[in-house]
ZAMARGU-4260 file (C-alpha; in steps of 0.2 Angstrom, whole numbers, plus 5000, padded with zeros to 4 digits):
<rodrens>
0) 5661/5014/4506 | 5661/5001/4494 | 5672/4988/4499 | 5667/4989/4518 | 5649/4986/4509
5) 5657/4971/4500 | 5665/4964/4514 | 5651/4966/4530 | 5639/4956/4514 | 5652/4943/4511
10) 5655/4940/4529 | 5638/4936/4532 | 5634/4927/4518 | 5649/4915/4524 | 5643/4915/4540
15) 5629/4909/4534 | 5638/4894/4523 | 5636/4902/4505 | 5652/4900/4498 | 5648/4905/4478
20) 5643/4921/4474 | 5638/4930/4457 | 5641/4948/4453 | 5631/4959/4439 | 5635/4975/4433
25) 5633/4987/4419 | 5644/5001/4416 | 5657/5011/4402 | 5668/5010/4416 | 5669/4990/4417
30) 5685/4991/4421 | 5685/4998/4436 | 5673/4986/4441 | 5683/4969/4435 | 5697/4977/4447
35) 5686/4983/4461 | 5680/4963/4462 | 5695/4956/4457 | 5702/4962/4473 | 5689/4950/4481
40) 5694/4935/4471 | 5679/4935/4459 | 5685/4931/4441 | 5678/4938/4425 | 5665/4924/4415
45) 5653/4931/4406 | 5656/4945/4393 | 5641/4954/4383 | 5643/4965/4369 | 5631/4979/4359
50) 5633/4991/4346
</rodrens>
């Protein structure tokens, strides 16, 4: 379900001329998450830390 989510929203935002998107998430399973969007061409910039 996810990637047909990500793919109708990327689609239309091309179809509507936006060619940059930004992604934000937060979870203990970020790793999933790098390689569910890395799969879309989004690279990895930002990383924030706590303890």
């Amino acid at each position: 379900m996810g990637h047909a989510m990500v793919d109708k929203l990327l689609q239309s935002a091309e179809s509507n001329g936006i060619t940059r998107s930004t992604v934000y998430s937060a979870s203990k399973q970020w790793q999933k998450i790098v390689g569910f969007y890395e799969k879309y061409s989004f690279k990895m910039w930002f990383v924030q830390m706590y303890r």
